[in-house]
DSSP file (Angstrom, degrees, kcal/mol; ACC not computed):
  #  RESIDUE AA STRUCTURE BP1 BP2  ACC     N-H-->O    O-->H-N    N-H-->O    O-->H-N    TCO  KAPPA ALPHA  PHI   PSI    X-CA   Y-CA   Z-CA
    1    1 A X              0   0    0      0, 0.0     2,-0.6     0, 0.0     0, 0.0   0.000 360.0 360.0 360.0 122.3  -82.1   -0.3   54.5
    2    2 A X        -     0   0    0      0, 0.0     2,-0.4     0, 0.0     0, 0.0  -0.870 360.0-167.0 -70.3 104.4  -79.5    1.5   56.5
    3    3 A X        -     0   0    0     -2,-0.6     7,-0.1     1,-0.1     6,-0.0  -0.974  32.8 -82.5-109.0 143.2  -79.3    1.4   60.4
    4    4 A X        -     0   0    0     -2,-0.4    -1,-0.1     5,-0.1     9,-0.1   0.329  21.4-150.7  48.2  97.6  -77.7    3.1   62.9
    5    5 A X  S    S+     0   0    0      1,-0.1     2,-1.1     2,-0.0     3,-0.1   0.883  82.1  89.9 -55.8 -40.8  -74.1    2.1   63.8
    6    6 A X  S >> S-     0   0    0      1,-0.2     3,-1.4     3,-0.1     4,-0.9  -0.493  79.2-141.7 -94.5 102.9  -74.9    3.3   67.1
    7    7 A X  H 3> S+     0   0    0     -2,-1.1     4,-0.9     1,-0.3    -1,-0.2   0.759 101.0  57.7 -32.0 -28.1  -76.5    0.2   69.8
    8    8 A X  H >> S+     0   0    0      1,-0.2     3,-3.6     2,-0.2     4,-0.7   0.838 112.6  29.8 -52.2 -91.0  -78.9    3.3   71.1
    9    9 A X  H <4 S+     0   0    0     -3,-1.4    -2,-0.2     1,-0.3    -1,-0.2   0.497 115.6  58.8 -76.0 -13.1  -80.4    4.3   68.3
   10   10 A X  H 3< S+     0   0    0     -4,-0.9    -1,-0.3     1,-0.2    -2,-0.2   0.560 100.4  63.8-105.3   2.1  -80.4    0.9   66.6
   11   11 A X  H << S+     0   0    0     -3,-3.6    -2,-0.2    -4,-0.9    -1,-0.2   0.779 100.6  50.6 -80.1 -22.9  -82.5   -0.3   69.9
   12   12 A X  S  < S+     0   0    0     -4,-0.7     2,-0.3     2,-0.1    -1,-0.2   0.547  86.5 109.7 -85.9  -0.1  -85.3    2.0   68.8
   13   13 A X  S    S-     0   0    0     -4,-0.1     2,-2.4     1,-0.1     7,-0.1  -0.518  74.9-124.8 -81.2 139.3  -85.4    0.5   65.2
   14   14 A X        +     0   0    0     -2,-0.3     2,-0.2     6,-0.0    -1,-0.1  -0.553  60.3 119.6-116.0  96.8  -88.4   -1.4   64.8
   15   15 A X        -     0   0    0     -2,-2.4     2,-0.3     0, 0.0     0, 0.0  -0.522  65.6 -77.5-112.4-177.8  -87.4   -4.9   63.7
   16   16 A X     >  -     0   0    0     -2,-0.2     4,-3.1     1,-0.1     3,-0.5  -0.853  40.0-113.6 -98.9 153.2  -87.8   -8.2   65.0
   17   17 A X  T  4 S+     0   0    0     -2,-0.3     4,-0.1     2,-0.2    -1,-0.1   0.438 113.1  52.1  11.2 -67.9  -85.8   -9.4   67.7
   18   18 A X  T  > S+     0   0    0      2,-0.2     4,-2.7     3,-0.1    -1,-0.2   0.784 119.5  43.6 -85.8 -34.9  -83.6  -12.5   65.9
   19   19 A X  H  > S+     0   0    0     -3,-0.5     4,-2.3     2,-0.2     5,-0.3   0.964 112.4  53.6 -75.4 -50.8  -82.5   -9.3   62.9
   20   20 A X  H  X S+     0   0    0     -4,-3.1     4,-2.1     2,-0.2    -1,-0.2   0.876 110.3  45.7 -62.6 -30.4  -82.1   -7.1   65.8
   21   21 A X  H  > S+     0   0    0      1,-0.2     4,-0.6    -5,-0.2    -1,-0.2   0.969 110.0  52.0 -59.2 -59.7  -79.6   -9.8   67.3
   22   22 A X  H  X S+     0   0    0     -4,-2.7     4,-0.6     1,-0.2     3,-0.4   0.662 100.2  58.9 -79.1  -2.5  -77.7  -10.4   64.5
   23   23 A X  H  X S+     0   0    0     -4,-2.3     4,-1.3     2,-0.2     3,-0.3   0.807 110.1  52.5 -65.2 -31.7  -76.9   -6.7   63.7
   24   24 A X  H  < S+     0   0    0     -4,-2.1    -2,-0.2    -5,-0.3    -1,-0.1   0.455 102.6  52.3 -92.4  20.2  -75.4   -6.9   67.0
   25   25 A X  H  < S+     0   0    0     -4,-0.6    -1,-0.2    -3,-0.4    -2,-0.2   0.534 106.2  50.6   7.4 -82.6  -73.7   -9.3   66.4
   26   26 A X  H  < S+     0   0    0     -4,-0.6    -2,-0.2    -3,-0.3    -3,-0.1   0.692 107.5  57.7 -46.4 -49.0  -72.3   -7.7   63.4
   27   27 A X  S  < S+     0   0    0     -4,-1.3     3,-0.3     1,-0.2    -1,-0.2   0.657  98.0  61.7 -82.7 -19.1  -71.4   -4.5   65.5
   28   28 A X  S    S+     0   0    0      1,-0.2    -1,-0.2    -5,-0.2    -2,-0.2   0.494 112.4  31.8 -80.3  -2.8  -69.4   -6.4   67.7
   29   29 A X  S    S+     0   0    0      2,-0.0     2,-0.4     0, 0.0    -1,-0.2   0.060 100.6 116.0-135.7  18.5  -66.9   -7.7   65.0
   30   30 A X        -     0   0    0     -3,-0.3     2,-0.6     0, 0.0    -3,-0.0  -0.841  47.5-155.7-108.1 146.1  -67.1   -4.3   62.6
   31   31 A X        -     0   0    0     -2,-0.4     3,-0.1     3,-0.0    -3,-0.0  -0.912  17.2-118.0-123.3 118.9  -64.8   -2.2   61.9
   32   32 A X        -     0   0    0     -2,-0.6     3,-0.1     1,-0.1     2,-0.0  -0.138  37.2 -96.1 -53.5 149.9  -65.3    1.4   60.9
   33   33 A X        -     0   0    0      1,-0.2    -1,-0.1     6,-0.1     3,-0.1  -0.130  49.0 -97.7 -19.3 122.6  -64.2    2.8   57.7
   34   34 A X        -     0   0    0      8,-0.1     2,-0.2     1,-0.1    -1,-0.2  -0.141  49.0 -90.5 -72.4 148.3  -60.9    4.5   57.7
   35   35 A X        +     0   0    0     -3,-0.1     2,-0.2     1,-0.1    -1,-0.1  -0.132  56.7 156.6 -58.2 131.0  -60.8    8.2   58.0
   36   36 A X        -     0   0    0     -2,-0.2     3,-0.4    -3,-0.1    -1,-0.1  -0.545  54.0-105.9-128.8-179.0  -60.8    9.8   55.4
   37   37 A X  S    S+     0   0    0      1,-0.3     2,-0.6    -2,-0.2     3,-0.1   0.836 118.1  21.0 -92.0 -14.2  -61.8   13.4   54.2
   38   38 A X     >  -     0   0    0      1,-0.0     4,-1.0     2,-0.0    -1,-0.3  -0.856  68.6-176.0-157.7  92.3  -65.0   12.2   52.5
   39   39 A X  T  4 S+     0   0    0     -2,-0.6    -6,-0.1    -3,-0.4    -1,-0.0   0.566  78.7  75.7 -67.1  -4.5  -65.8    8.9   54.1
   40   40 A X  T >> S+     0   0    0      1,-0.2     3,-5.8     2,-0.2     4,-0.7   0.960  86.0  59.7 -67.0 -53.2  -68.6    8.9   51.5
   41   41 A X  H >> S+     0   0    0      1,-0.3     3,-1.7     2,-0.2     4,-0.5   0.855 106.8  45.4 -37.0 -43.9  -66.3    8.0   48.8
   42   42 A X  H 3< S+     0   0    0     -4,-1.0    -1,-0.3     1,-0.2     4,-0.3   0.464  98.2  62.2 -94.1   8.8  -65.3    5.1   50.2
   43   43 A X  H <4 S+     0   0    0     -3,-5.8    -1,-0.2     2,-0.2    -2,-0.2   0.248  89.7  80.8-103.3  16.7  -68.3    3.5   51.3
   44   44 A X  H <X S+     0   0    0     -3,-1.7     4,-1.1    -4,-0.7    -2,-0.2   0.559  90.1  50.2 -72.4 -29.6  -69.0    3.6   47.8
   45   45 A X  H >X S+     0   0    0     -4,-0.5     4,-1.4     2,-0.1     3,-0.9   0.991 104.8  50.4 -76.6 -58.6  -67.0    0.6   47.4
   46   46 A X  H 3> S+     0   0    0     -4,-0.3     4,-0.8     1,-0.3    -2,-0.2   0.790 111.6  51.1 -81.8 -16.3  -68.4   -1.6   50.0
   47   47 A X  H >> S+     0   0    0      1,-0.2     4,-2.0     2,-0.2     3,-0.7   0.988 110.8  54.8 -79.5 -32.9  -72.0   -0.7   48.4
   48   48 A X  H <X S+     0   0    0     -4,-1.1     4,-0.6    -3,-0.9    -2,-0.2   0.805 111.1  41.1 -51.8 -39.5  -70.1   -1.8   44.8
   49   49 A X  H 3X S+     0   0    0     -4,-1.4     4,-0.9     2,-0.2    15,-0.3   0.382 112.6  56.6 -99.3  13.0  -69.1   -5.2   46.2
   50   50 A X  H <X S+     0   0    0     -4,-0.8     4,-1.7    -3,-0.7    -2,-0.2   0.877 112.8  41.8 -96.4 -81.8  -72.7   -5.6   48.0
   51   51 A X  H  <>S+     0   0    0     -4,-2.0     5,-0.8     2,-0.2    -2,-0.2   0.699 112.2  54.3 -55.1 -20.1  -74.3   -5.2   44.7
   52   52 A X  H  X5S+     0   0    0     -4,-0.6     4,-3.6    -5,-0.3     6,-0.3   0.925 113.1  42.9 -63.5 -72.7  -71.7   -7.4   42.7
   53   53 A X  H  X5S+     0   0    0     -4,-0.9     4,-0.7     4,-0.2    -2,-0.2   0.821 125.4  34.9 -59.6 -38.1  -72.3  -10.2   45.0
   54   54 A X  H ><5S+     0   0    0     -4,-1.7     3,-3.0     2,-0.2    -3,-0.1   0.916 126.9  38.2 -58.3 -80.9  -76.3   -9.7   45.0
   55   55 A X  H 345S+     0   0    0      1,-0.3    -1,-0.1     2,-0.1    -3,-0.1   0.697 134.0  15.4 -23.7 -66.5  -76.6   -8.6   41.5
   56   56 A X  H 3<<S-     0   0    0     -4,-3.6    -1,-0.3    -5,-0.8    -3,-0.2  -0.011  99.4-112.1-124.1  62.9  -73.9  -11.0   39.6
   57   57 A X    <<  +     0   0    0     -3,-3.0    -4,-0.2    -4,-0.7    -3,-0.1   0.465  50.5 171.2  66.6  -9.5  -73.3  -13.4   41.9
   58   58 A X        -     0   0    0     -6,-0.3     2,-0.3    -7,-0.1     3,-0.0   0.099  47.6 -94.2 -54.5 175.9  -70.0  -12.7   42.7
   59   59 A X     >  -     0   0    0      1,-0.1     4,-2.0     4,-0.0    -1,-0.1  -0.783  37.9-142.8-110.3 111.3  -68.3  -14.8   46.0
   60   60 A X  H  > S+     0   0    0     -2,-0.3     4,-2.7     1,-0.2     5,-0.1   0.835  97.2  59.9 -53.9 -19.2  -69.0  -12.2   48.7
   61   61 A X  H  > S+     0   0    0      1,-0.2     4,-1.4     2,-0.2    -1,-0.2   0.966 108.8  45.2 -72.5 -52.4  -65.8  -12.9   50.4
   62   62 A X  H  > S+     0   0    0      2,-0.2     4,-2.4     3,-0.2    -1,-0.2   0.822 107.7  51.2 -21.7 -71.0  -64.1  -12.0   47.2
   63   63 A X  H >X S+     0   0    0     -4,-2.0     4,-1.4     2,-0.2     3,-1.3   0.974 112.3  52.0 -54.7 -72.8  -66.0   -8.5   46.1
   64   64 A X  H >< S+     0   0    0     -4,-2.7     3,-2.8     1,-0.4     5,-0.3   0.735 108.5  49.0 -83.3 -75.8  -65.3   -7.0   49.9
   65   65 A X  H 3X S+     0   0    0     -4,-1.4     4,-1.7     1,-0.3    -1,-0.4   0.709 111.2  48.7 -60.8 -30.2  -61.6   -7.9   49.7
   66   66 A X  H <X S+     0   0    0     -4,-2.4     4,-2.5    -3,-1.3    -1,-0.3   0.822 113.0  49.8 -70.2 -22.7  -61.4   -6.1   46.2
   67   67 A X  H XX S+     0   0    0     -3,-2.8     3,-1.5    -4,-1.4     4,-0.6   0.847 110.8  49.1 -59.3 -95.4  -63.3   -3.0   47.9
   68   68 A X  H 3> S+     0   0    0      1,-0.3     4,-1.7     2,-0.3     5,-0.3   0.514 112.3  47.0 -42.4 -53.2  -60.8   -3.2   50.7
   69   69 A X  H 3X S+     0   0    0     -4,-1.7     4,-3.8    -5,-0.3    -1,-0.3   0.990 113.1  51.0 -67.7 -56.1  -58.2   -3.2   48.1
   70   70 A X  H <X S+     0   0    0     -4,-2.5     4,-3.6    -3,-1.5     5,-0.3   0.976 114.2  40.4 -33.6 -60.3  -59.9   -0.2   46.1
   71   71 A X  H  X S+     0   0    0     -4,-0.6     4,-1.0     1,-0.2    -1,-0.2   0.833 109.7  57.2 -83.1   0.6  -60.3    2.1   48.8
   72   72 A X  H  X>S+     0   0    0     -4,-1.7     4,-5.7    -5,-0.3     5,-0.7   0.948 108.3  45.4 -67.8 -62.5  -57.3    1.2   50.0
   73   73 A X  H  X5S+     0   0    0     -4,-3.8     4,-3.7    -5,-0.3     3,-0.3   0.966 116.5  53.7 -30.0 -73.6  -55.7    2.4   46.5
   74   74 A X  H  X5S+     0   0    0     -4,-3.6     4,-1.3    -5,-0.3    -1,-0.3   0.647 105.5  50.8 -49.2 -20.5  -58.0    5.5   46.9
   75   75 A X  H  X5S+     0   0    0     -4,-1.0     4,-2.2    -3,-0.5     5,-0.4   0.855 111.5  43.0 -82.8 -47.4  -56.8    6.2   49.9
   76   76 A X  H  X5S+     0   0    0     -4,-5.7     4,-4.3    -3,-0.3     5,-0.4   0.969 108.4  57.6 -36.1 -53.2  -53.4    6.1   48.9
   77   77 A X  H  X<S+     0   0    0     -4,-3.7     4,-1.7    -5,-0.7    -1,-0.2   0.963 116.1  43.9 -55.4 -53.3  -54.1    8.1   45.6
   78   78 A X  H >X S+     0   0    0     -4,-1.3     3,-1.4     2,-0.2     4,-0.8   0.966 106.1  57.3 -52.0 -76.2  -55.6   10.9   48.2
   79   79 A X  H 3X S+     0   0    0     -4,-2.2     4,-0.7     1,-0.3    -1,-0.2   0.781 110.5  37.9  -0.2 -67.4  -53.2   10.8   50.5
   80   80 A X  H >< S+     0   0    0     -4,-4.3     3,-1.1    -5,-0.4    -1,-0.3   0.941 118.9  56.1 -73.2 -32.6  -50.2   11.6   48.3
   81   81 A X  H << S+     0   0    0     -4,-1.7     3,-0.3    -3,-1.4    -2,-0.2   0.921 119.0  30.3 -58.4 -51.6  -52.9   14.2   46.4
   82   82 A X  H 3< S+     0   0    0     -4,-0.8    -1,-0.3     2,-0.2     4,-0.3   0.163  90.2 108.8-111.2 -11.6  -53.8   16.2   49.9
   83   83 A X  S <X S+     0   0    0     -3,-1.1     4,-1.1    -4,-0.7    -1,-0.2   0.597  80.6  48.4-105.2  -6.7  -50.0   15.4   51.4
   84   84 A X  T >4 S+     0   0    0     -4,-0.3     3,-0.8    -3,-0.3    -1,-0.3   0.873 112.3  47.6 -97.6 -60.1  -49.1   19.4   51.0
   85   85 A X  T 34 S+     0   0    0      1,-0.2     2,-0.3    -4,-0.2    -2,-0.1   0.381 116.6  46.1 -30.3-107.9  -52.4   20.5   52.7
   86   86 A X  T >4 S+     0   0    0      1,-0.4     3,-2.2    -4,-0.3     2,-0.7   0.049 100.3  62.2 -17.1 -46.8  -51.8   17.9   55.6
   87   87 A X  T << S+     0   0    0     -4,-1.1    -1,-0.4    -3,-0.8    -2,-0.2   0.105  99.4  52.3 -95.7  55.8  -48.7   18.7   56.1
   88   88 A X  T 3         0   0    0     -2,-0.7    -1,-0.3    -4,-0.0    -2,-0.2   0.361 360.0 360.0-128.8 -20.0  -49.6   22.6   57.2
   89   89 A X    <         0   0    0     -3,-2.2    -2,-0.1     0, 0.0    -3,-0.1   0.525 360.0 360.0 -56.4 360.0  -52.2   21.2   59.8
């Protein structure tokens, strides 16, 4: 299930109470995603190290700092790819 980044819209979600708490919670120590040009790509890693840990067990703490390191890479890899657009903006 996805919800809502935004404490509005994630007050109208109809959950209980104690889940509703700790997602805000959650939103109070998160940190968005960096920008990117397709922010999808790169929340394609955090869903990769969410299914490692569920799937094989992996140490969640682990998987999300090797996402972090991926998109970081990816970001990079873009960066230098894109770095004649950008620099015409």
């Amino acid at each position: 299930m996805w919800l809502p980044a935004n404490k509005e819209a994630l007050a109208k979600v109809n959950i209980e109470d104690d889940a509703k708490r700790t997602f805000y919670g959650q939103l109070s120590h998160s940190e968005p995603a960096p920008y990117a040009i397709n922010v999808a790509v790169l929340y394609r890693y955090v869903k990769f190290a969410v299914d490692k840990s569920i799937l094989q067990n992996a140490d969640p703490k682990e998987a999300i700092l090797e996402a972090a390191k991926e998109m970081n890479d990816e970001m990079a890899r873009r960066k230098k790819e894109y770095s004649r657009l950008l620099a015409n903006l």
